[in-house]
N, C-alpha and C positions, 0 to 999 in steps of 0.2 A: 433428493440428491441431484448436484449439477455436474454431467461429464460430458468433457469433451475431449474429443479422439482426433487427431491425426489432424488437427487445423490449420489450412493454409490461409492465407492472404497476401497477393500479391498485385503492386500497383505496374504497370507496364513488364519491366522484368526485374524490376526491386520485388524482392518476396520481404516483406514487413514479418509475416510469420510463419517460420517455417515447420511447419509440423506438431506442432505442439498436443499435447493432452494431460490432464490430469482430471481431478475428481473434486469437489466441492462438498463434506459431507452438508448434510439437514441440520440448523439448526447452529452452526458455528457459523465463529467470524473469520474470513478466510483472509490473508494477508499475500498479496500482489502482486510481488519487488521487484523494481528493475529501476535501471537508468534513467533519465528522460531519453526517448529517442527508442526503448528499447522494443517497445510496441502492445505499453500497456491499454493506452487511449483507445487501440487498433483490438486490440479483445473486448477490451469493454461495449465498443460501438458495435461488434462483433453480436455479442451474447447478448445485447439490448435490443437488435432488429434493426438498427440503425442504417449497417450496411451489409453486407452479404461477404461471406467467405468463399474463395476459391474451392475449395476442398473439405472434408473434415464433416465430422456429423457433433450434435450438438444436442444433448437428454436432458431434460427435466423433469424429474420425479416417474421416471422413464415412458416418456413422452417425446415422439422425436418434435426437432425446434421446427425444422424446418415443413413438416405436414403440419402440425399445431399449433403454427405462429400467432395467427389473432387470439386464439384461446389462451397460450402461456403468457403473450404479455399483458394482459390483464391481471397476471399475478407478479408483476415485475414493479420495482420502483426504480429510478433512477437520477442520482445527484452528479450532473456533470461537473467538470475543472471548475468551468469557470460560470456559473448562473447568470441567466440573466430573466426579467421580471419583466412586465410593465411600472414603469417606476411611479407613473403617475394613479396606479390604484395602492389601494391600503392592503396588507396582508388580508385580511377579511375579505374584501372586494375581488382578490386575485383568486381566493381558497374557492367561494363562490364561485367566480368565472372556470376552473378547473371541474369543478362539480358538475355547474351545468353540460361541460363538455362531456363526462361519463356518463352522463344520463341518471344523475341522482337526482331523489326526489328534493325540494326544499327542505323538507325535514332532514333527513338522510346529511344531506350537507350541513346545516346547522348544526348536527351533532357532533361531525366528524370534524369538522370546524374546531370547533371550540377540545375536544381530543387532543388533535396535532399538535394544535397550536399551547395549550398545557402542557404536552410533551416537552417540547422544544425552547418550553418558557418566555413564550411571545404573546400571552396571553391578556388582557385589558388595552392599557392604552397601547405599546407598541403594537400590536397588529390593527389598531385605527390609523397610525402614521401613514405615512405615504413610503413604498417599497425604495423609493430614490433616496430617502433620507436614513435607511437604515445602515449600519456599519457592516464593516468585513464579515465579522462575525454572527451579527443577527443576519446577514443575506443569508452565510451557510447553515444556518440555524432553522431559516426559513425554509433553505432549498430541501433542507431533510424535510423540513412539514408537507412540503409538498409530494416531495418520493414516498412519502409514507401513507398520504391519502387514501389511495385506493386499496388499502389494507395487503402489501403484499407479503408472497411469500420469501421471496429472493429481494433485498435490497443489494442496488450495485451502487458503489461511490468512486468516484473519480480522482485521486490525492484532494480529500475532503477539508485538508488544514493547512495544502500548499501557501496560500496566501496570511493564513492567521498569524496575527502574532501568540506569546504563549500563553496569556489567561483567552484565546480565544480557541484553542488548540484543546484544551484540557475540556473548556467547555461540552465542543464535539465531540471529541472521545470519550467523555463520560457520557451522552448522548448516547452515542453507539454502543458501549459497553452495557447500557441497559435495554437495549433491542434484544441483549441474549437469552433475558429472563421473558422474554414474551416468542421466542423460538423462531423469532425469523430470523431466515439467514443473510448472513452478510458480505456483500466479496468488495473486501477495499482493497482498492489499487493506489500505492504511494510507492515514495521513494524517500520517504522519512521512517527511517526504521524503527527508531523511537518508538513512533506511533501504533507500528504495527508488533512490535514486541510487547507493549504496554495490554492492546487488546487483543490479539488473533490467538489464535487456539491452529490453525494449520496453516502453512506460506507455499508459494511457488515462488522460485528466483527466475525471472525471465532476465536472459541475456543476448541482445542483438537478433530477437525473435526466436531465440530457442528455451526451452525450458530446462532450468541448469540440473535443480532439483525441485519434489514436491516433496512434502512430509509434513505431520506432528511435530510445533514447532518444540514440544522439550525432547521430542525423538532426535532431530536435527542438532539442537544443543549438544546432546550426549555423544552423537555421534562425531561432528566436525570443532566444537567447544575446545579449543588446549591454551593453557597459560601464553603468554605475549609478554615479551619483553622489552620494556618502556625503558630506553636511553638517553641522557641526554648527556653530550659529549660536546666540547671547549675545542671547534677546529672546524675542518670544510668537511660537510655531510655529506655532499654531491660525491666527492670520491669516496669516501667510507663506506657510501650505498653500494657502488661500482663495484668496489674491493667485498664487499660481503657479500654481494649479488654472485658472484664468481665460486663462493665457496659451496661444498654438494652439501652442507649443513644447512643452508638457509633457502626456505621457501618463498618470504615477501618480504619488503620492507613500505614500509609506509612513512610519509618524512613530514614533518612538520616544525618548521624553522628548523633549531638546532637539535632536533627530540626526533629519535627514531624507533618505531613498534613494529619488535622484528618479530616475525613468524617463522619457526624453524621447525624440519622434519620430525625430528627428536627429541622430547623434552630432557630428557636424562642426558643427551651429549650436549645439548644446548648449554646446561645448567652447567656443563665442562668445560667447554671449549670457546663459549660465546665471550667472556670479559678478555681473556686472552687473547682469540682474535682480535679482540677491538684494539687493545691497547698493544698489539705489534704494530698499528700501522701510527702508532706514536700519539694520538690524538688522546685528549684528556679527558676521563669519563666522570662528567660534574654530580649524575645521580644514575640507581640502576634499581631497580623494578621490575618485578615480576606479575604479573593480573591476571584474571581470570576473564577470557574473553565474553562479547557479550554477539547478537547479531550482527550488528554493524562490523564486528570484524570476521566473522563469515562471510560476510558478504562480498568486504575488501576482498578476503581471499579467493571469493571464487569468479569476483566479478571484475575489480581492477585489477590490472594485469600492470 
């Protein structure tokens, strides 16, 4: 298990993070979430050795990080945002090059080689090509073969599909989702919920470096989950927002073009009071819908304001 307590990071007197902790269990895939900006990058480089934290301590498998640094990350992998390769070696030649630097035997490599690289279905000709001629997708494909080499326990990924398009996206995540049958754990950091509702099994919402909530994501579901009301209304949204924002019924609104997903205190007075209100302020309601929220509107709710 990965916990950390009470984690600071601070660059001059910006504090990137303030205090934060939660728990990682063994063996799941742990989902990330925040903003860009919100200071996931800033944990990950954090929990990877990369750079050091003001404050805060840091276990694995109850091991502190910071006396057993060289020995835990030898059980660490890690796929940054953005990879970057020697472009002028072939997958193989780069797998190699990694190997020698752990101190594996040429056997050792060669097996693990050809592993990864099945894993990640880069195996024959694509891993002879040259790493500069491979796509969006085979890089981050690759960049897992690579986090994955030295067999670890803890894989950390960086928003692993930021750049994918979507048959490159699925690819990955299916990828990931079968790390789970081989029991290593996983802690992705995005800000694509999608992604992270599709695979995680537990989430943290960081917000402007603080930790909003942690939880079991269908614990999290049960608990914050309430129907949403999908509007779309014949008029100016801008003041209809204003005028609903105003009323002690309504929690959020979220607006997109003429279509507003209002989040209210109360589902039972909602379900009263809400077409009503709308249609005192004279505007014409073109379609009205009720849904069953999913992440991404948890998220709204606790993160856009």
């Amino acid at each position: 298990m990965l916990k950390i307590k009470n984690l600071t990071k601070k660059y001059g007197t910006f504090e990137v993070l303030k205090d934060i902790s939660f728990k990682v269990p063994s063996g799941s895939i742990y989902g990330f979430l925040g903003k860009n900006g919100a200071g996931k990058t800033t944990t990950m480089n954090i929990l990877t050795g990369l750079i050091n934290c003001n404050s805060g301590n840091i276990s694995i498998d109850g091991k502190d990080f910071s006396t057993n640094k060289r020995q835990i990350l030898k059980t660490i992998g890690y796929l940054p945002q953005t990879p970057v390769f020697y472009g002028f070696m072939t997958g193989y030649e780069y797998l190699k090059f990694i190997g020698n630097l752990s101190g594996m035997s040429p056997k050792e490599i060669s097996v693990r080689t050809d592993e990864v690289l099945e894993k990640v279905d880069l195996k024959s000709d694509a891993a002879r090509r040259r790493l500069s001629g491979y796509s969006g997708g085979m890089k981050q494909r690759f960049g897992l073969a690579t986090a994955l080499f030295n067999h670890p326990k803890i894989l950390f990924l960086d928003e692993p599909t930021a750049s994918l398009d979507p048959e490159g996206r699925m690819e990955v995540l299916e990828l990931i989702e079968n790390l789970r049958v081989e029991g290593i754990t996983v802690f992705l950091s995005s800000h694509i919920l999608n992604d992270i509702e599709r695979v995680c099994s537990e989430v943290s919402i960081l917000d402007q470096g603080k930790i909003l909530v942690s939880s079991n994501l269908k614990e999290l579901e049960k608990k914050y989950i309430q129907p949403i009301f999908d509007i779309e209304v014949d008029g100016d949204v801008t003041s209809l927002k204003e005028v609903l924002m105003d009323h002690p019924l309504i929690e959020n609104i979220k607006v997109n073009q003429n279509k507003l997903s209002i989040y209210v205190k109360d589902i039972v007075e909602g379900k009263k009071q809400l077409l009503k209100l709308i249609l005192s302020t004279n505007n014409t309601v073109l379609s009205y819908n009720i849904r069953k929220s999913n992440l991404e509107d948890i998220f709204m709710r606790m993160v856009i304001k």
